[in-house]
Steps between C-alpha positions, in 0.01 A plus 500: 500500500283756588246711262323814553107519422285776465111453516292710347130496697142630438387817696215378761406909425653606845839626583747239546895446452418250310304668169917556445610183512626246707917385510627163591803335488481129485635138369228473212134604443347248758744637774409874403088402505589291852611900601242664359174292616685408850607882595429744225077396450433431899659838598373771212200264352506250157466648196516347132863465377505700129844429433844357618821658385761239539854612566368875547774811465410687796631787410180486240247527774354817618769702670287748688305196712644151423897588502522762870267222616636149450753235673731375342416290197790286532379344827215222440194588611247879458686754447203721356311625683679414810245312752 
């Protein structure tokens, strides 16, 4: 079964997608982090995970950035920001 996670990350202090968040759907937590330090960190830079909302309603999440801007969150893998 899949589950949706939302990181929240530091700011590095420069404009990124990612002072909003990051969205991934995975199998568990160590399949979401696999995403997130194999595509998300190499392509937009690491930064310190704050928090992890397992199981995330979407329709919570910023809807003038995050929800225009996303793939689909049923599909495994990023959907926010798209890559």
């Amino acid at each position: 079964m899949l589950r949706r996670f939302w990181f929240k990350l530091s700011s590095n202090g420069m404009p990124s997608v990612l002072n909003i968040g990051c969205g991934i759907t995975a199998y568990d937590m160590n399949d979401a982090w696999a995403f997130l330090s194999r595509d998300v960190f190499p392509a937009l830079g690491e930064r310190e995970v704050l928090e992890v909302v397992v199981d995330v309603d979407v329709s919570t999440l910023d809807q003038t950035h995050v929800i225009p801007n996303m793939a689909a969150p049923s599909n495994r893998g990023v959907w926010f920001p798209r890559l």
